[in-house]
C-alpha positions as CSV (number, residue, x, y, z in Angstrom):
1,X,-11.5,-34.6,3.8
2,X,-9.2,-31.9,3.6
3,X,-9.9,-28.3,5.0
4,X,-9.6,-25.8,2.2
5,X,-6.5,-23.4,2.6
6,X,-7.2,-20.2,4.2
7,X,-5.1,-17.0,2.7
8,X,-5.1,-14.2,4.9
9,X,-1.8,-12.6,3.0
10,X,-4.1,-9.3,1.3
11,X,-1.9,-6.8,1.6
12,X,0.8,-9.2,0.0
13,X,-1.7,-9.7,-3.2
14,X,-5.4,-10.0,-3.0
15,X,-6.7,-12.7,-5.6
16,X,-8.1,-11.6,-8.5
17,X,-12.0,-10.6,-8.8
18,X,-14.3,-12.2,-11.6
19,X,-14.7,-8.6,-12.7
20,X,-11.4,-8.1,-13.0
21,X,-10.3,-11.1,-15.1
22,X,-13.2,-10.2,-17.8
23,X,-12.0,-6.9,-17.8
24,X,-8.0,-8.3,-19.0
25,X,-10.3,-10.6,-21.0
26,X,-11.6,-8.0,-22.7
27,X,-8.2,-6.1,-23.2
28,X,-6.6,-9.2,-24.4
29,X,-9.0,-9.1,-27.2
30,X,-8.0,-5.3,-28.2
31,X,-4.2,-6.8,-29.1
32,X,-3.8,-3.4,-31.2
33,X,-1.3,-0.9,-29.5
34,X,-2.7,2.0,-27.9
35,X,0.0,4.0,-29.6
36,X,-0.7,3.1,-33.2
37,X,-3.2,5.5,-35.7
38,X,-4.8,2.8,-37.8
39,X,-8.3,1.7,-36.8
40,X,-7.6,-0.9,-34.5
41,X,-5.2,1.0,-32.4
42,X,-7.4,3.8,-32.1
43,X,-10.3,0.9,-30.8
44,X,-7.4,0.0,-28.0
45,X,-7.0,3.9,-27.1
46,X,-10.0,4.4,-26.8
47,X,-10.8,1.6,-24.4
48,X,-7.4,2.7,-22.4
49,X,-8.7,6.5,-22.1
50,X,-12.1,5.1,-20.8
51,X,-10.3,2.9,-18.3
52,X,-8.5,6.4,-17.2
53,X,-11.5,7.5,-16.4
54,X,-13.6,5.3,-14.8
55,X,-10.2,4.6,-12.7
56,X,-10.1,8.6,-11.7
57,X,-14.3,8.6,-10.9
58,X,-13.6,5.2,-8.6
59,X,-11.4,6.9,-7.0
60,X,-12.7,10.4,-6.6
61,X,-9.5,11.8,-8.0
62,X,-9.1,15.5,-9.4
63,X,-6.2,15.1,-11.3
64,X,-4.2,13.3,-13.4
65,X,-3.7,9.0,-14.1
66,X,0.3,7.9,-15.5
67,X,-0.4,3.9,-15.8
68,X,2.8,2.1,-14.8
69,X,3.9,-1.3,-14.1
70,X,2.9,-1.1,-10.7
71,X,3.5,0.6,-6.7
72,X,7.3,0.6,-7.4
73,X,7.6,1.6,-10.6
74,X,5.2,4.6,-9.7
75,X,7.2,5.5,-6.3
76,X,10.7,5.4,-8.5
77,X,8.8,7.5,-11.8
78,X,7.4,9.9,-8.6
79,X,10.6,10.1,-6.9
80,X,13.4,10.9,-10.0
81,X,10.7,12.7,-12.1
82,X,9.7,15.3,-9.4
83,X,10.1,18.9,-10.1
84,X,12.1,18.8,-6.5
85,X,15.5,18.6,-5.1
86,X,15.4,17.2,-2.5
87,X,13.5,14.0,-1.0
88,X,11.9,13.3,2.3
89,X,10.1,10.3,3.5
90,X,8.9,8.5,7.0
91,X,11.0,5.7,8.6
92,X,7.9,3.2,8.1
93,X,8.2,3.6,4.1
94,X,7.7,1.0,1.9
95,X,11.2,-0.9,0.7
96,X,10.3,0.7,-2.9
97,X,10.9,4.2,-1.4
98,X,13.7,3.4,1.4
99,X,16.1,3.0,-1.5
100,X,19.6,3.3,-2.3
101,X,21.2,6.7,-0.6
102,X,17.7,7.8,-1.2
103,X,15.7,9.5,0.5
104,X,18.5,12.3,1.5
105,X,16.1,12.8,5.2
106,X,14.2,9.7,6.9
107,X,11.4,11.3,8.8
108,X,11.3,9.7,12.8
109,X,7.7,8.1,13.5
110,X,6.2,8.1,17.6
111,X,6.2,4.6,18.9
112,X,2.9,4.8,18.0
113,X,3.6,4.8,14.6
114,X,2.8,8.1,13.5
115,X,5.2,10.2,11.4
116,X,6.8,13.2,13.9
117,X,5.0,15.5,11.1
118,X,6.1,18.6,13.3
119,X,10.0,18.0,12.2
120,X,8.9,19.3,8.9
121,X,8.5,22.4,9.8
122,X,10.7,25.9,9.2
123,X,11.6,25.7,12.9
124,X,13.5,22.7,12.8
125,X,16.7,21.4,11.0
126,X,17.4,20.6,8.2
127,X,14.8,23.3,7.4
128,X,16.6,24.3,4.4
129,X,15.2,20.8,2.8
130,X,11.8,22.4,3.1
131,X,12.4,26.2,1.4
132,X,9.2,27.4,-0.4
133,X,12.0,28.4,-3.3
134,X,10.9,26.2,-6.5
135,X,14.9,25.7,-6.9
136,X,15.2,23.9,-3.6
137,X,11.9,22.6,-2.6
138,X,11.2,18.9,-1.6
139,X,9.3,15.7,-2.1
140,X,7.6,13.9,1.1
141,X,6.8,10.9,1.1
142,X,3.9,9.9,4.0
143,X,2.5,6.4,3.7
144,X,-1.0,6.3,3.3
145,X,-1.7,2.7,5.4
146,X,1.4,1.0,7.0
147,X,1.8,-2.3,5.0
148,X,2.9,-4.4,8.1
149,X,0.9,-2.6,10.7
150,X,-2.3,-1.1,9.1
151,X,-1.8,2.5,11.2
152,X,-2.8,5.3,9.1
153,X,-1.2,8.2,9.2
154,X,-2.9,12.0,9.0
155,X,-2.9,12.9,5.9
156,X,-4.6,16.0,6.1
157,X,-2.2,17.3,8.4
158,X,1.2,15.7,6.8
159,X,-0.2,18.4,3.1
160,X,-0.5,21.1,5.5
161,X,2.7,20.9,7.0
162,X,4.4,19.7,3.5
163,X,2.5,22.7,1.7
164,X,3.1,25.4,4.4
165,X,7.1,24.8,4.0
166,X,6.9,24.9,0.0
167,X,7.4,20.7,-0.6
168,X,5.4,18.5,-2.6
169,X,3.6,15.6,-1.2
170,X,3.7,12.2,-2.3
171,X,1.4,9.4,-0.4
172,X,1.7,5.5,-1.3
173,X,-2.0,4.4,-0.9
174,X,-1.4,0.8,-2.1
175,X,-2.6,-0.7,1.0
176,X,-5.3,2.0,1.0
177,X,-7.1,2.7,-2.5
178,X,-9.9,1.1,-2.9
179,X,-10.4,0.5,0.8
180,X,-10.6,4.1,1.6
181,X,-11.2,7.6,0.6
182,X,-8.0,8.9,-1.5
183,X,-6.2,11.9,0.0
184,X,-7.4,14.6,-2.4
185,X,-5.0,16.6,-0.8
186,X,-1.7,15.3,-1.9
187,X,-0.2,16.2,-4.8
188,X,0.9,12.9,-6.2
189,X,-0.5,8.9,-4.6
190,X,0.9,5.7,-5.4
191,X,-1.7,2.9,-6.3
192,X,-1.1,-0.8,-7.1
193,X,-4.2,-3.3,-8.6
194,X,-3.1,-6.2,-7.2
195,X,-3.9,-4.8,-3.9
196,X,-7.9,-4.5,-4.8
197,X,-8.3,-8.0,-6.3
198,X,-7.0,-6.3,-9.7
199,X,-4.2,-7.9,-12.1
200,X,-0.3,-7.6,-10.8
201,X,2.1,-5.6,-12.9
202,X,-0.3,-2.8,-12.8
203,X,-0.8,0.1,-11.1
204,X,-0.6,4.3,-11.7
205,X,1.1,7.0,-10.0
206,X,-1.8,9.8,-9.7
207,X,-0.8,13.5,-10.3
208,X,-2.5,16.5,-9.5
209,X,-0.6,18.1,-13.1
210,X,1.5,16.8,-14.7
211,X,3.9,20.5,-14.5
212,X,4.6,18.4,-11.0
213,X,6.9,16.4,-13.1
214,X,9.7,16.5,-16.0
215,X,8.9,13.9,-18.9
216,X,11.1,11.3,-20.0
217,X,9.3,8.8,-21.9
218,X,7.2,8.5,-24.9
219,X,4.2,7.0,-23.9
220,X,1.7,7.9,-21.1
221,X,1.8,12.1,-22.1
222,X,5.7,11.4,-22.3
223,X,6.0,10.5,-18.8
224,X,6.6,6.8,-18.8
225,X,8.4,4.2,-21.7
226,X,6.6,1.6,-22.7
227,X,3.7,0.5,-24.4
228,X,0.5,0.4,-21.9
229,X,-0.7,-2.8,-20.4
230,X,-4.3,-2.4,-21.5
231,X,-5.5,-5.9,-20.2
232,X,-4.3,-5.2,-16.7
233,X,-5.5,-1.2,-17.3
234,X,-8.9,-2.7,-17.9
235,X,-8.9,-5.5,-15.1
236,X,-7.3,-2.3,-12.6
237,X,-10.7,-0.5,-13.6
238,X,-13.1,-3.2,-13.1
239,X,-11.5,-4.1,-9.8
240,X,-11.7,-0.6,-8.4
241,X,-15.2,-0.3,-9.7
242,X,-16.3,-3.5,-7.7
243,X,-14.4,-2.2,-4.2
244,X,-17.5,-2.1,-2.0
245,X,-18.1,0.7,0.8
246,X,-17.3,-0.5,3.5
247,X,-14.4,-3.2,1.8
248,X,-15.4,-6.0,4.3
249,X,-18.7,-6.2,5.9
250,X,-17.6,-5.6,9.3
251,X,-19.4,-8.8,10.4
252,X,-16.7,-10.8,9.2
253,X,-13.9,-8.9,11.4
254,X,-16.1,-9.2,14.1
255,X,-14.3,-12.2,16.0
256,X,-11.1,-10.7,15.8
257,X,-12.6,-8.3,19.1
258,X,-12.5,-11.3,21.5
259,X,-9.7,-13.0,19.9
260,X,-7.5,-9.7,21.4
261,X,-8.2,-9.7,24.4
262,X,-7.1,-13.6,24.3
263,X,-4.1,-12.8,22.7
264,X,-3.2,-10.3,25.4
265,X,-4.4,-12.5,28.3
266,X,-1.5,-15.0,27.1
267,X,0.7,-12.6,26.9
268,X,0.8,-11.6,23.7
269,X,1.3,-8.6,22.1
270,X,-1.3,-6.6,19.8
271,X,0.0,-4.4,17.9
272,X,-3.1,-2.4,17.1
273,X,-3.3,-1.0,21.1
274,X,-0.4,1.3,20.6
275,X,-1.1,2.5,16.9
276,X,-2.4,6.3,16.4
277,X,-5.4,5.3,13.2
278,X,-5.3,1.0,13.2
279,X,-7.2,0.4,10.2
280,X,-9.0,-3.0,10.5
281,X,-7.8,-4.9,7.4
282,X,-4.3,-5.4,8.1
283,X,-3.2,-6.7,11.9
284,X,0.2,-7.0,13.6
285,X,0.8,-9.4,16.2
286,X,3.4,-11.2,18.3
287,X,2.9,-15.0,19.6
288,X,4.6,-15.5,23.2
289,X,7.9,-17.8,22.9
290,X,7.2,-18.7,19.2
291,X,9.9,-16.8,16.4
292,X,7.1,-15.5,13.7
293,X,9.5,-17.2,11.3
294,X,8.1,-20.5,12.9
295,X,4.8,-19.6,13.5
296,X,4.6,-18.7,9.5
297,X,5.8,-21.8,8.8
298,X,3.3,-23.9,11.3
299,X,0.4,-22.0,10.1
300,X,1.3,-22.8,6.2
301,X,1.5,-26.3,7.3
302,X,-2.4,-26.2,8.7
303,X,-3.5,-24.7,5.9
304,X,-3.4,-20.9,6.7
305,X,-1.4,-18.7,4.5
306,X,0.0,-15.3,6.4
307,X,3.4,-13.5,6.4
308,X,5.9,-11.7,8.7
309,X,5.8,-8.7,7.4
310,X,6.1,-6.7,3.5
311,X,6.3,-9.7,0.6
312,X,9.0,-8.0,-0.4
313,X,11.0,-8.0,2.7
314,X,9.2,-11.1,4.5
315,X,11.4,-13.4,2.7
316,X,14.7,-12.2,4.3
317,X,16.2,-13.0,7.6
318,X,16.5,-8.7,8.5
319,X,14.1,-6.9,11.5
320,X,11.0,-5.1,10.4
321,X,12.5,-1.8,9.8
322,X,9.1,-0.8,10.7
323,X,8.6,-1.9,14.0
324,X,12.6,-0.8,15.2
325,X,11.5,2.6,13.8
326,X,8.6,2.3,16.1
327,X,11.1,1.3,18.9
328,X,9.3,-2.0,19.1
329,X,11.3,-4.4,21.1
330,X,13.2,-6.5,19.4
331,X,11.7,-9.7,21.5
332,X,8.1,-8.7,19.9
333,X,9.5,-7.5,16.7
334,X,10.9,-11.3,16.0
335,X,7.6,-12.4,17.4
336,X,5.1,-10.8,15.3
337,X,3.3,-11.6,11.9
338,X,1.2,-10.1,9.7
339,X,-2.8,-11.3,9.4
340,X,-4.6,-9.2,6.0
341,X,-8.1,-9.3,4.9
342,X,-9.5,-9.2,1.7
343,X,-12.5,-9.2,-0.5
344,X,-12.4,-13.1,-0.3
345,X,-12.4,-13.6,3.4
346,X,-14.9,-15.3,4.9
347,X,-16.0,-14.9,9.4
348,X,-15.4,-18.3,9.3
349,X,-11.4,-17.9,7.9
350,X,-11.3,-15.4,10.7
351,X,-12.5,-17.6,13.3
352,X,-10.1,-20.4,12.2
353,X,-7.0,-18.3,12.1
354,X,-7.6,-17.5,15.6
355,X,-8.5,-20.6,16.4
356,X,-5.4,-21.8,15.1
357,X,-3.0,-19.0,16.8
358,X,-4.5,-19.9,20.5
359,X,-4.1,-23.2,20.1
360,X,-0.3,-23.0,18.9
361,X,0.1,-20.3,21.4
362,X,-1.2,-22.8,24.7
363,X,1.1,-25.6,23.5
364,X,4.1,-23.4,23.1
């Protein structure tokens, strides 16, 4: 009999939750659109402005909710809408920020993945991209949870700094909402629902006001185009609503402690020893001799579904631009995949996978 297939690719997509697909169940059956005055568009409104706000109490945020089609959309609305002039954003950004001739200023990260926060400061150049003057300020951009090497960066500190030197911040928690606390702190978050175990093409960018922002749409207040996707509104709100506290019962996680210390005894690297803030649902690590090209490749053939790096760079033949900005060797860097947790994963999934990764690594 055949083992069943083992996904360990979360922070790629996390299948959908049961409460989730009744909730896009639900919304398919309000077909009206949300925009319309007649009865049954006022029905679909109303179930959209009650989605708005169970997704802000799930989330514990102040402010306010622009639906969009998902993290990119909302880092692109964030990033050309912004009441700024100027953008700024850490070397370990997602692709959907690292875009174009855009941001003007990467922000360096410490090899142990941190952003070098203290570079924003007046002191130090190009200081005038931080001016307190509303005509010149900027918009930062700080990752919430590395999507290839779960560090989490400070937060706290990264709004001081931003809002000591007159910027706005702007923090993608795609890997993080629902897993942990939203940074009330920063003035506008990215969130995607197919990150939770909620539908894909939907997700929100969160703003403290809305005066953060110039409008150019007519939906959504008149900051976004485009009728709302009230099924995947619906499922996003049923998926954050089922998130539990912790995400993953620790238990399950639990082999993953011996399994380092086997990984580094065969000389293997673990990512996680050098990071500032690992988080435990995301894990970085490089296989002695083995490309991670092949090892992705061997593990998809026994059954175990994992990546090298972002989905949306893991495809392509180019270095994690996260791990060089880390000044992660290049040897490791081609070594190393990616190993996410979800609300599906089981300890024995865990215990398999590193099962699996010993084995391949001995008969290397």
């Amino acid at each position: 009999m055949t083992a069943a297939r083992v996904y360990l690719d979360h922070a790629a997509t996390s299948p959908l939750r049961p409460e989730a697909r009744a909730g896009v169940e639900r919304g398919l059956s309000l077909w009206a659109n949300p925009s319309s005055p007649h009865a049954e568009g006022r029905a679909a409104r109303a179930a959209l402005e009650d989605a708005r706000a169970r997704i802000k109490a799930a989330l514990d945020w102040p402010g306010e909710v622009i639906f969009t089609s998902g993290a990119s959309e909302a880092a692109e609305l964030a990033l050309d809408a912004a009441n700024t002039v100027h953008d700024v954003a850490t070397a370990v950004e997602h692709d959907a920020v690292l875009r174009g001739d855009r941001p003007e200023w990467t922000l360096p990260v410490l090899p142990d993945g941190a952003a070098d926060l203290r570079m924003l400061s007046r002191e130090s150049e190009p200081s005038t991209l931080m001016l307190g003057d509303p005509d010149n300020r900027s918009l930062v951009a700080v990752q919430h949870v590395n999507s290839e090497t779960g560090n989490r960066q400070h937060i706290g500190f990264a709004a001081e700094v931003v809002h000591d030197n007159g910027g706005l911040l702007l923090v993608d928690c795609a890997q993080s909402a629902g897993k942990f606390a939203l940074p009330q702190m920063a003035d506008m978050a990215i969130v995607s629902a197919h990150k939770f175990g909620g539908p894909v093409g939907i997700g929100a960018l969160l703003v403290q006001d809305y005066a953060m922002l110039h409008p150019g749409g007519g939906q959504e207040r008149g900051y976004r185009r485009g009728t709302e996707n009230l099924p995947g509104i619906l499922g996003m709100a049923a998926a954050l609503e089922a998130c539990g506290d912790p995400y993953i019962d620790p238990a399950v996680l639990e082999p993953l402690e011996a399994f380092a210390g086997e990984v580094r005894a065969l000389g293997g690297a673990w990512l996680a020893d050098r990071l500032s803030d690992p988080t435990p649902y995301i894990r970085a690590i490089a296989m002695p001799g083995v490309s991670g090209q092949a090892q992705v490749m061997r593990f998809d053939m026994a059954g175990i579904a994992v990546s090298q790096g972002s989905a949306c760079s893991s495809g392509t033949m180019k270095r994690s631009h996260v791990l060089t900005a880390m000044g992660v060797a290049d040897d490791i860097a081609d070594r190393t995949i990616r190993v996410s947790f979800g609300w599906t994963t089981t300890r024995a999934e865990v215990e398999r996978f590193c099962e699996s990764w010993l084995a391949m690594a001995r008969s290397a």
